[in-house]
PyMOL Python script that loads the backbone (N, CA, C, O; Angstrom):
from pymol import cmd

cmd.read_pdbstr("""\
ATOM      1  N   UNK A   1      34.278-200.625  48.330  1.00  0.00           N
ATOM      2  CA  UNK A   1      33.490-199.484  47.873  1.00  0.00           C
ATOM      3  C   UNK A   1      32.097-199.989  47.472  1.00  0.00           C
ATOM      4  O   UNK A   1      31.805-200.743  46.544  1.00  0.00           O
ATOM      5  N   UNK A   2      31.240-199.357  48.456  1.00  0.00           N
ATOM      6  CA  UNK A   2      29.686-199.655  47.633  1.00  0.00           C
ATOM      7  C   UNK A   2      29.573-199.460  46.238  1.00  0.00           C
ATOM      8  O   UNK A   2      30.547-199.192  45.534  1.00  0.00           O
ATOM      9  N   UNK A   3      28.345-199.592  45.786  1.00  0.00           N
ATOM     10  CA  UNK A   3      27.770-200.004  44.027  1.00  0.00           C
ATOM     11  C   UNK A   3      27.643-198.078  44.152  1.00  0.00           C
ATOM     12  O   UNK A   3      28.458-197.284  43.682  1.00  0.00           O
ATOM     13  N   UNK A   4      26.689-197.825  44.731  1.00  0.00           N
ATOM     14  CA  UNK A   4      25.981-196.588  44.610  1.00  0.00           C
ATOM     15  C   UNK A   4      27.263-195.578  44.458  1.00  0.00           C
ATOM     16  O   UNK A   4      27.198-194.898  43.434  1.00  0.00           O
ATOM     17  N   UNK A   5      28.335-195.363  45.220  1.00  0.00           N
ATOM     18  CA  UNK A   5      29.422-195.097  45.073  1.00  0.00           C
ATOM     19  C   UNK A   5      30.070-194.470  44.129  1.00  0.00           C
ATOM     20  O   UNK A   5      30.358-193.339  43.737  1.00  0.00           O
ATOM     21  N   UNK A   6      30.289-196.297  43.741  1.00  0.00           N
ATOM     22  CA  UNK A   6      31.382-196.714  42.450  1.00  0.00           C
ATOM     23  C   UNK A   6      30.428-196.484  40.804  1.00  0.00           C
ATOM     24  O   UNK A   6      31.007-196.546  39.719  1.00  0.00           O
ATOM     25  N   UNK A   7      29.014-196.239  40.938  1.00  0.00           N
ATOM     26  CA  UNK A   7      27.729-195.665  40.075  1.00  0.00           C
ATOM     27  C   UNK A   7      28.355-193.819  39.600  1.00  0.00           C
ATOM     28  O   UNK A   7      28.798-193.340  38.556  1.00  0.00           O
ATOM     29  N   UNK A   8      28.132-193.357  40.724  1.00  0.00           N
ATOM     30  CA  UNK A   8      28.548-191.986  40.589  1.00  0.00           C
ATOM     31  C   UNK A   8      29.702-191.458  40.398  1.00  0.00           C
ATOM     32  O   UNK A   8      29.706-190.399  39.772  1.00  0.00           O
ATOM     33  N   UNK A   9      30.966-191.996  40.851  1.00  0.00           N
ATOM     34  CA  UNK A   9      32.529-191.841  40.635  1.00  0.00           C
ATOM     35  C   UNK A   9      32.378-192.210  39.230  1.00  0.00           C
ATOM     36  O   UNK A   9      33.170-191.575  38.533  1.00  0.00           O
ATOM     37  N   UNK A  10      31.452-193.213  38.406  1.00  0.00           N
ATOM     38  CA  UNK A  10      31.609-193.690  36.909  1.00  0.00           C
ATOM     39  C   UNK A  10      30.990-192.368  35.929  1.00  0.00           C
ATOM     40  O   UNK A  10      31.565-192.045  34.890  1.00  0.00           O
ATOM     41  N   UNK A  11      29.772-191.685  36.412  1.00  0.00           N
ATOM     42  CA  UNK A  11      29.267-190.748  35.884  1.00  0.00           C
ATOM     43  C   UNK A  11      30.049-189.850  35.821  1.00  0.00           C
ATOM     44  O   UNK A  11      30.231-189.295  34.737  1.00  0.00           O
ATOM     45  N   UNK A  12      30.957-189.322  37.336  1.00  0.00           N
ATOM     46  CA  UNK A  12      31.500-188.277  37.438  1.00  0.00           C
ATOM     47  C   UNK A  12      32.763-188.157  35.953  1.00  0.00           C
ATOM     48  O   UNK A  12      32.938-187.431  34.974  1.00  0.00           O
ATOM     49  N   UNK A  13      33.348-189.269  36.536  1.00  0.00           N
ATOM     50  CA  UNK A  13      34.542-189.589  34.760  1.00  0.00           C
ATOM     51  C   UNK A  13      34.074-189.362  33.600  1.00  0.00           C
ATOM     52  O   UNK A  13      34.647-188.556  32.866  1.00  0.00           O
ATOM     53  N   UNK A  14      32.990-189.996  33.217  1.00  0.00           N
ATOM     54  CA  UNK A  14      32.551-190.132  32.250  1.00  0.00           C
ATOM     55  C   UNK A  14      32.196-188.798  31.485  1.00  0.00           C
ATOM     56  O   UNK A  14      32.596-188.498  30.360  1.00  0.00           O
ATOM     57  N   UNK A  15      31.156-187.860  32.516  1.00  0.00           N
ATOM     58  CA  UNK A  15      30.965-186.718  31.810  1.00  0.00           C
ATOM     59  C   UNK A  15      31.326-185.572  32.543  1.00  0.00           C
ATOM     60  O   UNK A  15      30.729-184.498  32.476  1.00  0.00           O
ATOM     61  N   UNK A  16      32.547-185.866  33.412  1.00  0.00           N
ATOM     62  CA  UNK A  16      33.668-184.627  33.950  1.00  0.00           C
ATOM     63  C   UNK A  16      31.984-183.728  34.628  1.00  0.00           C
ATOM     64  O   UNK A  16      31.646-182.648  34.144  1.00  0.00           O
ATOM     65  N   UNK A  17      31.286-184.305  35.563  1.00  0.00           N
ATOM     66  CA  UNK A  17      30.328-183.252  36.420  1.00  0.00           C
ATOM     67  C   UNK A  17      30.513-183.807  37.592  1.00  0.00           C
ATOM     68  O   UNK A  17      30.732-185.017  37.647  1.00  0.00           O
ATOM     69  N   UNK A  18      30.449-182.872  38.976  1.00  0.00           N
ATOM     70  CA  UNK A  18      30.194-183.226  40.476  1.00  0.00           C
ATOM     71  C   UNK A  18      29.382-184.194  40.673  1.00  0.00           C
ATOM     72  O   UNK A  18      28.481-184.219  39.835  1.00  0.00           O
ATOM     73  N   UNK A  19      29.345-184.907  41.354  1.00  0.00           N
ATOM     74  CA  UNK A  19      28.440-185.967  42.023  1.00  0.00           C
ATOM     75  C   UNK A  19      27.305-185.314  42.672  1.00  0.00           C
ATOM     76  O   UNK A  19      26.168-185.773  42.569  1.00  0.00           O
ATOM     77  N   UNK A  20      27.622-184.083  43.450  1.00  0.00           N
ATOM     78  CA  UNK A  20      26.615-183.278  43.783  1.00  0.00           C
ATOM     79  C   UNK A  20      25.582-183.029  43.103  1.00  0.00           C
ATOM     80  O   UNK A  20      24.420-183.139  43.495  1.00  0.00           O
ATOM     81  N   UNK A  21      26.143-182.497  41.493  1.00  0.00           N
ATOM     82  CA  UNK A  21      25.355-181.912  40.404  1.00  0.00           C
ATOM     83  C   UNK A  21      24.638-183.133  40.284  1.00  0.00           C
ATOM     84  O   UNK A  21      23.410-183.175  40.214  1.00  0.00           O
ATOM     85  N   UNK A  22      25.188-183.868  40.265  1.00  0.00           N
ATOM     86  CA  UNK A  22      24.756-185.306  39.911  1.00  0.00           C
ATOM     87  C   UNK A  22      23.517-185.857  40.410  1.00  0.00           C
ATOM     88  O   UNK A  22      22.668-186.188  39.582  1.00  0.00           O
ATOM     89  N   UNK A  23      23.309-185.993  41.548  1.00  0.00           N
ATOM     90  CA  UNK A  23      22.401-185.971  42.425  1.00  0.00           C
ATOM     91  C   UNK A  23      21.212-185.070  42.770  1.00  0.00           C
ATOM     92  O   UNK A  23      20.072-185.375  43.119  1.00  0.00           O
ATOM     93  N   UNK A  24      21.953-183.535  42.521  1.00  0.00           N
ATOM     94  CA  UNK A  24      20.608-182.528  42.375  1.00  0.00           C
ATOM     95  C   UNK A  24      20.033-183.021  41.292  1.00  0.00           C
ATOM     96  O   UNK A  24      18.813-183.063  41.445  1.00  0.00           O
ATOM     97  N   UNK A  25      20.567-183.613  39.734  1.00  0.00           N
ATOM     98  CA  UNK A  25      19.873-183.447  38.358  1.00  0.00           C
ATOM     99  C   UNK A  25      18.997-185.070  38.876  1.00  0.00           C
ATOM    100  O   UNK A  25      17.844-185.276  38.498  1.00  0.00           O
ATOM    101  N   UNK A  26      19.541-185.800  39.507  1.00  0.00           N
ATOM    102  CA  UNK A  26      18.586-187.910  39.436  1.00  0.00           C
ATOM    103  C   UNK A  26      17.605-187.452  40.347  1.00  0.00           C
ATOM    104  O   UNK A  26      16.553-187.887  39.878  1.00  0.00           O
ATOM    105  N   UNK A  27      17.213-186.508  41.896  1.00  0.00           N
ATOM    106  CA  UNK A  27      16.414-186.234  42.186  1.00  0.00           C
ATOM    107  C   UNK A  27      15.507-185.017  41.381  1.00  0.00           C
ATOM    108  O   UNK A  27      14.435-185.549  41.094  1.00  0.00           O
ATOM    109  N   UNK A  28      15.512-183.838  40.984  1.00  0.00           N
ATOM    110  CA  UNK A  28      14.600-183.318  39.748  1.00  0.00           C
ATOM    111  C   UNK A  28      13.900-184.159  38.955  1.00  0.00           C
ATOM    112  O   UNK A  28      12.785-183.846  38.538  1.00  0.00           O
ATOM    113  N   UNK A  29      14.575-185.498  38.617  1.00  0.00           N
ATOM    114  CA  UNK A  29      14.086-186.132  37.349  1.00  0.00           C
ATOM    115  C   UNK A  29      12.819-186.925  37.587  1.00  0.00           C
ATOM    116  O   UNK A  29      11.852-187.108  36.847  1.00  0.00           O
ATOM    117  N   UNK A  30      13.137-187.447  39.103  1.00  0.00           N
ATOM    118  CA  UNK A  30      12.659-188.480  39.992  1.00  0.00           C
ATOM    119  C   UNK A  30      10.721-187.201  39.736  1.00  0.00           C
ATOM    120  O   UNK A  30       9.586-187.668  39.646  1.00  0.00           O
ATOM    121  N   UNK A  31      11.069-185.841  39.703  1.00  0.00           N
ATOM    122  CA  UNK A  31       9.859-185.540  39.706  1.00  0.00           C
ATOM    123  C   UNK A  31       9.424-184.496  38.407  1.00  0.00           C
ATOM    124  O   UNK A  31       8.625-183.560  38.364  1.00  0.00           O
ATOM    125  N   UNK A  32      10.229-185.033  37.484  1.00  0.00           N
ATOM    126  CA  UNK A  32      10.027-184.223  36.293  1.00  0.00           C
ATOM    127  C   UNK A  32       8.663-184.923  35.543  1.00  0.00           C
ATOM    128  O   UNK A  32       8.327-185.974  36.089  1.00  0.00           O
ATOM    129  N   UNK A  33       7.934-184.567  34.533  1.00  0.00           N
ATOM    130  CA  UNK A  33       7.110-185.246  33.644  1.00  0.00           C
ATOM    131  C   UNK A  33       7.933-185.134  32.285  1.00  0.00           C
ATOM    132  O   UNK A  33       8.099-184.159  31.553  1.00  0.00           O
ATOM    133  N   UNK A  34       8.473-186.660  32.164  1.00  0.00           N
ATOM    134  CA  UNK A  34       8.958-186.963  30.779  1.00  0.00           C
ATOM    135  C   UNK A  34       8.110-187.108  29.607  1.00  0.00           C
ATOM    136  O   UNK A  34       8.704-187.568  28.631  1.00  0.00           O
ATOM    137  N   UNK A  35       7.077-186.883  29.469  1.00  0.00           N
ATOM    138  CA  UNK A  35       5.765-186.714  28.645  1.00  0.00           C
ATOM    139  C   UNK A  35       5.717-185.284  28.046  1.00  0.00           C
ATOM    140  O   UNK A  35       5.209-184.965  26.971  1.00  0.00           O
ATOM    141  N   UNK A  36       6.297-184.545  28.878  1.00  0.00           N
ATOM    142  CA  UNK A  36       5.687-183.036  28.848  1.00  0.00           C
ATOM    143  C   UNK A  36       7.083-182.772  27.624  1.00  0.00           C
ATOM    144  O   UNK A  36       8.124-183.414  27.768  1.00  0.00           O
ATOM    145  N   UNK A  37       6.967-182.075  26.819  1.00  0.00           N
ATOM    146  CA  UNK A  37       7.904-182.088  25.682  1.00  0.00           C
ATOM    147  C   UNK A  37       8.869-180.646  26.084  1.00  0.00           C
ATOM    148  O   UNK A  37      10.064-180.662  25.790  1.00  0.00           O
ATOM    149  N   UNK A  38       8.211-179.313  26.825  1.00  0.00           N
ATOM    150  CA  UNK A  38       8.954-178.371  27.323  1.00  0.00           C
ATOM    151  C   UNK A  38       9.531-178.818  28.514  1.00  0.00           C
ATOM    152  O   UNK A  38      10.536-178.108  28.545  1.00  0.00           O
ATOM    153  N   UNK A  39       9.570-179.440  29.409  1.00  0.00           N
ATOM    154  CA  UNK A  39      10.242-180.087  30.535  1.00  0.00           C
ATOM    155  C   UNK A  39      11.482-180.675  29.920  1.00  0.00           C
ATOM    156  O   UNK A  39      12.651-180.478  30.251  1.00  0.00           O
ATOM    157  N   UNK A  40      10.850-181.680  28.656  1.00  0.00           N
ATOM    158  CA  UNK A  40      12.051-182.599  28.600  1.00  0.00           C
ATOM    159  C   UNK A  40      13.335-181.484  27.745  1.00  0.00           C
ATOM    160  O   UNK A  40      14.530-181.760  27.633  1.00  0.00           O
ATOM    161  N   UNK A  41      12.549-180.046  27.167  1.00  0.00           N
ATOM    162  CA  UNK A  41      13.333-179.487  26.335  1.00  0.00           C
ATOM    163  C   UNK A  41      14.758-178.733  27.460  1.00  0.00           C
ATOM    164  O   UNK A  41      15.974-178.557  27.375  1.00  0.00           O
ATOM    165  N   UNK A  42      13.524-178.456  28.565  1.00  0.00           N
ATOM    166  CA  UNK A  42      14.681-177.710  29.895  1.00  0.00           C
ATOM    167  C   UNK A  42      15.619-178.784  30.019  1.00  0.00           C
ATOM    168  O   UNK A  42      16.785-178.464  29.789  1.00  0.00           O
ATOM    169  N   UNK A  43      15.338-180.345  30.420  1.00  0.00           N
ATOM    170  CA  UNK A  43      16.384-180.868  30.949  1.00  0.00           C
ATOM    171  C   UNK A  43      17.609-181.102  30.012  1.00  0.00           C
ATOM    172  O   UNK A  43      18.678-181.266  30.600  1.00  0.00           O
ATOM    173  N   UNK A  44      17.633-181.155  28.310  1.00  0.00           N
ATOM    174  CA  UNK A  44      18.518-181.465  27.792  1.00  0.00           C
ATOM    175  C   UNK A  44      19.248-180.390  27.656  1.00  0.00           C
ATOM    176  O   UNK A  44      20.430-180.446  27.317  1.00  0.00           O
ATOM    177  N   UNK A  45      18.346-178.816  28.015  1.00  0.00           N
ATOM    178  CA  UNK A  45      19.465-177.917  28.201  1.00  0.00           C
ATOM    179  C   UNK A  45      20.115-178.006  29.255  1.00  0.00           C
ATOM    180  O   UNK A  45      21.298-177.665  29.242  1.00  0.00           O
ATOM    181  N   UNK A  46      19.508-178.491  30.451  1.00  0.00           N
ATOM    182  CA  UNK A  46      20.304-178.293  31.691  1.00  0.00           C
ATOM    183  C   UNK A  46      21.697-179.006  31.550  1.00  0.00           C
ATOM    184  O   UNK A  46      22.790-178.479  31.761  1.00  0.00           O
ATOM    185  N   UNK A  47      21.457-180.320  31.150  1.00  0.00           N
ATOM    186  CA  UNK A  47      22.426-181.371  30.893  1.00  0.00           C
ATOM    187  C   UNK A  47      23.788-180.976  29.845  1.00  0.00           C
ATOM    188  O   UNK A  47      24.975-181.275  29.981  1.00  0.00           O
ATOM    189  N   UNK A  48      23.160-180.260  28.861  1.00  0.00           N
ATOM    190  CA  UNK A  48      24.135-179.738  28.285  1.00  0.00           C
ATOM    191  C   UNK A  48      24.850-179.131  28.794  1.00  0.00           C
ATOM    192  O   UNK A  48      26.058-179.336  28.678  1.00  0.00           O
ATOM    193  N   UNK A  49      24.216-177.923  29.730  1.00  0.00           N
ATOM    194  CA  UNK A  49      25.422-177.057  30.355  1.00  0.00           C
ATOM    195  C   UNK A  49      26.124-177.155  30.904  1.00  0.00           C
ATOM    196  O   UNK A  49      27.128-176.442  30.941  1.00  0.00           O
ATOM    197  N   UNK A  50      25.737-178.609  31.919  1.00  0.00           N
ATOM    198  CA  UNK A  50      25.943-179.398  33.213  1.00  0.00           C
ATOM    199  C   UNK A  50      27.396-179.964  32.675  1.00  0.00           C
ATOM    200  O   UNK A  50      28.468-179.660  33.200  1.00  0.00           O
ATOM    201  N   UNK A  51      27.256-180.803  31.588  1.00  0.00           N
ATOM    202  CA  UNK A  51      28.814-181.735  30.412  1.00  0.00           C
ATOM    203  C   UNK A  51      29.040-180.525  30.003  1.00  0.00           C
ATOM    204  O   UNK A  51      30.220-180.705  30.305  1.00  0.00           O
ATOM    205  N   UNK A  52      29.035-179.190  29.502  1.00  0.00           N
ATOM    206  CA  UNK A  52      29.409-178.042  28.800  1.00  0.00           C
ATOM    207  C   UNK A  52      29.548-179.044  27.311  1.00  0.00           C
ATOM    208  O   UNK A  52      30.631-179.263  26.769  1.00  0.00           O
ATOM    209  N   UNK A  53      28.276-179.552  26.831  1.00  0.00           N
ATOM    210  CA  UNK A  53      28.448-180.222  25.592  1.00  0.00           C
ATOM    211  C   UNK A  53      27.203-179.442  25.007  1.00  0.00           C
ATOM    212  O   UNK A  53      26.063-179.440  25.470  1.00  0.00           O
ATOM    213  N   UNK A  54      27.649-178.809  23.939  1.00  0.00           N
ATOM    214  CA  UNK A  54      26.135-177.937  23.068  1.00  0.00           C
ATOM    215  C   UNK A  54      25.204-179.228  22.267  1.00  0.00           C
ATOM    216  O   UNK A  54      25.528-180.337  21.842  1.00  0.00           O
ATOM    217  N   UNK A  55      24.476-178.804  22.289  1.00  0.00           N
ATOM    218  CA  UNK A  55      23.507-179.987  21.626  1.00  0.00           C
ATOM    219  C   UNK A  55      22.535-179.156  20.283  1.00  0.00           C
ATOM    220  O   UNK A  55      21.749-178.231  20.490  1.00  0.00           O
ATOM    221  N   UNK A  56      22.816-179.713  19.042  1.00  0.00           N
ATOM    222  CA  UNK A  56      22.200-179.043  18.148  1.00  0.00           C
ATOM    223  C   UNK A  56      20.518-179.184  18.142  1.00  0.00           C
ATOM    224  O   UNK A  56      19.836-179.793  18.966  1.00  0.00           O
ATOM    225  N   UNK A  57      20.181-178.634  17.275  1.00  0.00           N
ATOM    226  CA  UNK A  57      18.149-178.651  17.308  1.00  0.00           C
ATOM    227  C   UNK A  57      18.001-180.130  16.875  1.00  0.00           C
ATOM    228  O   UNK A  57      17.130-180.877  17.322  1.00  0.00           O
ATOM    229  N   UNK A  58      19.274-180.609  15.633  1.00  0.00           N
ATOM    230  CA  UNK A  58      18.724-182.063  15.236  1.00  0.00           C
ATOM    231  C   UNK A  58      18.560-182.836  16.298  1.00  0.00           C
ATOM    232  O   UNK A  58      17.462-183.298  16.609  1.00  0.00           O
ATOM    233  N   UNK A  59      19.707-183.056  16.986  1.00  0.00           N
ATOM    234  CA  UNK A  59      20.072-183.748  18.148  1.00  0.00           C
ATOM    235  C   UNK A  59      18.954-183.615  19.558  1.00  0.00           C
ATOM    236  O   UNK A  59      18.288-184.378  20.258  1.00  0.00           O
ATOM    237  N   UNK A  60      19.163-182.525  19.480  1.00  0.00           N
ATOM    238  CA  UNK A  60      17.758-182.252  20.545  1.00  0.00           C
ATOM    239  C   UNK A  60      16.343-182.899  20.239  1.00  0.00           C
ATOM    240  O   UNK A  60      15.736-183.611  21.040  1.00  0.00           O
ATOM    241  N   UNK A  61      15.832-182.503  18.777  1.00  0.00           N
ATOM    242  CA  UNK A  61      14.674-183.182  18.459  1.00  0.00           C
ATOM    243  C   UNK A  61      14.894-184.837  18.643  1.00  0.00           C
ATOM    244  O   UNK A  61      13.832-185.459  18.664  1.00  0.00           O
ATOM    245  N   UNK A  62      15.708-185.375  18.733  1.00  0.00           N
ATOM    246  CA  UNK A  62      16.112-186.951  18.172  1.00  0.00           C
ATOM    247  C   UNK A  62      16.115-187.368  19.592  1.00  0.00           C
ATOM    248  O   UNK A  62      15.851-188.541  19.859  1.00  0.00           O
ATOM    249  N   UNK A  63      16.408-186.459  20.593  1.00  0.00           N
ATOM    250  CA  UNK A  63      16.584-186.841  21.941  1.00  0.00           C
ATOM    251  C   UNK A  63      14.885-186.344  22.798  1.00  0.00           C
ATOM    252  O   UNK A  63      14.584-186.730  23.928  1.00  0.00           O
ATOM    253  N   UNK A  64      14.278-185.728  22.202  1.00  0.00           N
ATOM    254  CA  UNK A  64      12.951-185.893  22.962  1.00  0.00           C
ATOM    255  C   UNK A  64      12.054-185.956  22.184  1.00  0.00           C
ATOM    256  O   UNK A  64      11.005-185.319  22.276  1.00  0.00           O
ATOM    257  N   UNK A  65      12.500-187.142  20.856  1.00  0.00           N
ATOM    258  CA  UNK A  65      11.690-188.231  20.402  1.00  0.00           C
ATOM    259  C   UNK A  65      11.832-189.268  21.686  1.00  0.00           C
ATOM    260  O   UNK A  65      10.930-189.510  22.488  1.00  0.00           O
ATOM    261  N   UNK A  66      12.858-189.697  21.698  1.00  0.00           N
ATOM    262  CA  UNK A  66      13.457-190.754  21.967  1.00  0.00           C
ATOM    263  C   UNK A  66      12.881-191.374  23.654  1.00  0.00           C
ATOM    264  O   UNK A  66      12.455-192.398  24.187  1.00  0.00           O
ATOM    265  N   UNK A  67      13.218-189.985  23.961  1.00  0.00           N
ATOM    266  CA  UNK A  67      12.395-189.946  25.755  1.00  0.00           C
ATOM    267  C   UNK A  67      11.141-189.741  26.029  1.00  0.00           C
ATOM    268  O   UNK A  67      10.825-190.012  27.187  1.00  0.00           O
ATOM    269  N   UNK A  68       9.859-189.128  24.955  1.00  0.00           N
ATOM    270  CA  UNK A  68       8.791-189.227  24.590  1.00  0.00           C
ATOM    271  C   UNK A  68       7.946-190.425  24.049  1.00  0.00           C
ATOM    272  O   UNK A  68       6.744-190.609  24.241  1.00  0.00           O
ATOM    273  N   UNK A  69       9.121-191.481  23.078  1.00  0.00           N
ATOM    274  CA  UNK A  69       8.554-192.893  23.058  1.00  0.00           C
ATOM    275  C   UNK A  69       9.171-193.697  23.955  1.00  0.00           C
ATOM    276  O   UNK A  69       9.549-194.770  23.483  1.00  0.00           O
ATOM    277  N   UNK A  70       9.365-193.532  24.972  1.00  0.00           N
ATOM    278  CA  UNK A  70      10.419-194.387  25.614  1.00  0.00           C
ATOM    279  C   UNK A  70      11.664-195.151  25.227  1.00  0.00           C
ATOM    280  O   UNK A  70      12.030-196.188  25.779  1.00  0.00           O
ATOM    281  N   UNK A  71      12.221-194.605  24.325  1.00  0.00           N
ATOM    282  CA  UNK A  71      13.168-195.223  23.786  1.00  0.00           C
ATOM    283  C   UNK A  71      14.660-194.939  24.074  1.00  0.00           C
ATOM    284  O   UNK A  71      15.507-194.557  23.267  1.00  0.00           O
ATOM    285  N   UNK A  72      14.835-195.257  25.641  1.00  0.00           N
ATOM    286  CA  UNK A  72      16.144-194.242  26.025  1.00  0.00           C
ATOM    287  C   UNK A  72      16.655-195.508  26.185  1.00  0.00           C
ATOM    288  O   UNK A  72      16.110-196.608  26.267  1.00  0.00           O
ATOM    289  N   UNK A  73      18.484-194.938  26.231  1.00  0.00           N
ATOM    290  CA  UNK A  73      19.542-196.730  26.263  1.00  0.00           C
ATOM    291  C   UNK A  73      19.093-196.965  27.627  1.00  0.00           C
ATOM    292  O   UNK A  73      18.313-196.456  28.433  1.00  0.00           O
ATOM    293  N   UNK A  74      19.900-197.941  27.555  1.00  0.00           N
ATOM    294  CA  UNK A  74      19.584-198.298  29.389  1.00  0.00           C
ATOM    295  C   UNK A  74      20.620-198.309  30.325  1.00  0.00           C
ATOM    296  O   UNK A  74      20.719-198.742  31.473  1.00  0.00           O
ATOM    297  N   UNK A  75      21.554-197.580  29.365  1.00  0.00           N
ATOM    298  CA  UNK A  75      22.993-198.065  30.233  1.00  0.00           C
ATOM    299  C   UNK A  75      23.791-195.924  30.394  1.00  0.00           C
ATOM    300  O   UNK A  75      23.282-195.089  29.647  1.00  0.00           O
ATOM    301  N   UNK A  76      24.673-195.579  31.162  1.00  0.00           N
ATOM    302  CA  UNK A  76      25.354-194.228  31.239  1.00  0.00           C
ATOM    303  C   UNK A  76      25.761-194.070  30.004  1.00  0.00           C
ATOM    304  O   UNK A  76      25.373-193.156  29.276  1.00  0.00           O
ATOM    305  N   UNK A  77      26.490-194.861  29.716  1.00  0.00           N
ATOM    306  CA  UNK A  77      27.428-194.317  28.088  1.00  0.00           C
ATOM    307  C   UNK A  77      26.106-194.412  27.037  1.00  0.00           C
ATOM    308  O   UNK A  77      25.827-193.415  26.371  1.00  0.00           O
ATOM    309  N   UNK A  78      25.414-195.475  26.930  1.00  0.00           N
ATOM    310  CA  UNK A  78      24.341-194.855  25.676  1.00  0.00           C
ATOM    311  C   UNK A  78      23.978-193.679  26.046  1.00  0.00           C
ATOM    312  O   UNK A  78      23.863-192.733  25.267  1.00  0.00           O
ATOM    313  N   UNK A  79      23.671-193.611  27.806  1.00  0.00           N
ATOM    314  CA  UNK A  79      23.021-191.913  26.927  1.00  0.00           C
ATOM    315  C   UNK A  79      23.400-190.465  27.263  1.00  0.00           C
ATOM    316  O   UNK A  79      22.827-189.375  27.268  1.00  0.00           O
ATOM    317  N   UNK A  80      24.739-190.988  27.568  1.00  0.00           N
ATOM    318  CA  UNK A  80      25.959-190.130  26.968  1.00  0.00           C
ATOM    319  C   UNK A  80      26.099-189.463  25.828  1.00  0.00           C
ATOM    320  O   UNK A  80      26.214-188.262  25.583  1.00  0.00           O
ATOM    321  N   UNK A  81      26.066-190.624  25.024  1.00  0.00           N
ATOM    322  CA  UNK A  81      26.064-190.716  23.353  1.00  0.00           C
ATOM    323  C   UNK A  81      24.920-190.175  22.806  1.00  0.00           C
ATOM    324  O   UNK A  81      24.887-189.860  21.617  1.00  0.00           O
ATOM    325  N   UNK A  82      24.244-190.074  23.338  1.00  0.00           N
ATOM    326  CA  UNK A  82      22.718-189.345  22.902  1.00  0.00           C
ATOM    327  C   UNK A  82      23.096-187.644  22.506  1.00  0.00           C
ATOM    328  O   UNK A  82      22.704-186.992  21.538  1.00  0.00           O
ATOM    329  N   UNK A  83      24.038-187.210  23.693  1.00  0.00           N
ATOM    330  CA  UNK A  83      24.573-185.534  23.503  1.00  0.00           C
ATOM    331  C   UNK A  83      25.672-185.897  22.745  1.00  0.00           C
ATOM    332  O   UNK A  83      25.846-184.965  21.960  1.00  0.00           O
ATOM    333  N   UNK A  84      26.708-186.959  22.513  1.00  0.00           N
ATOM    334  CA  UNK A  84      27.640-186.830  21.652  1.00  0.00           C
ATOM    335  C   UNK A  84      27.678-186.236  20.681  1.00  0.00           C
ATOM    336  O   UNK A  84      26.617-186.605  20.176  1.00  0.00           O
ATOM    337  N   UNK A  85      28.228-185.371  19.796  1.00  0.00           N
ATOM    338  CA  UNK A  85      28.044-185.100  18.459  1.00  0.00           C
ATOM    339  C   UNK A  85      28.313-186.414  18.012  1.00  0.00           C
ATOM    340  O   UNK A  85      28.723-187.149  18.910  1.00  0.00           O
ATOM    341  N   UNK A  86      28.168-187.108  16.511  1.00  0.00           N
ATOM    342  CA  UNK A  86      28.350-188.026  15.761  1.00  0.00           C
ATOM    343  C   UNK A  86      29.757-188.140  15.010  1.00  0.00           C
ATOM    344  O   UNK A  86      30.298-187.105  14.620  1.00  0.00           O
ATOM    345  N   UNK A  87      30.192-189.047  14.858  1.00  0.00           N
ATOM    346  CA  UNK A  87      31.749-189.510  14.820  1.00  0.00           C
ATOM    347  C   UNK A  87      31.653-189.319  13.205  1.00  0.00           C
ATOM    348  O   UNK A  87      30.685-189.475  12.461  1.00  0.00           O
ATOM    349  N   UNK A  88      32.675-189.019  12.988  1.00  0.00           N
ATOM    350  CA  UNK A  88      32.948-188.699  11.403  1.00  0.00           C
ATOM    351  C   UNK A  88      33.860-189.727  10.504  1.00  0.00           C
ATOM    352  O   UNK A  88      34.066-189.490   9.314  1.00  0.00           O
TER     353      UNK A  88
END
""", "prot")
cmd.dss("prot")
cmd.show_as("cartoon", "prot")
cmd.util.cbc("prot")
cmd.orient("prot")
């Protein structure tokens, strides 16, 4: 099994979405402006709806800080964890 593949079968598990979806949302991004603060506000809704994971205003603000200073993980599961709610 190729990388690119065995990349997307990992996403797909991870946050239960199509590979399809998957692929429509990495090309959009490829031409989104992550600078622009209403862009980045659409995509964390899209994403939410995409995982059916709600994302509160804190969480939202904390997440386009984060992609506004460049400060995103570098790996699927960090930023996974970015929409996670917080563990109790």
């Amino acid at each position: 099994m190729n990388r690119k593949k065995q990349f997307f079968e990992q996403i797909e598990q991870q946050a239960n979405v199509d590979m399809g979806e998957i692929i429509k949302l990495a090309n959009s991004l490829q031409k989104a402006n992550l600078k622009d603060e209403k862009t980045i506000r659409k995509l964390i809704a899209k994403i939410s709806r995409m995982v059916n994971m709600p994302v509160s205003k804190e969480k939202e603000e904390f997440i386009v800080k984060a992609i506004m200073n460049d400060r995103l993980p570098n790996s699927l599961s960090g930023l996974l964890k970015m929409f996670n709610p917080p563990e109790k």
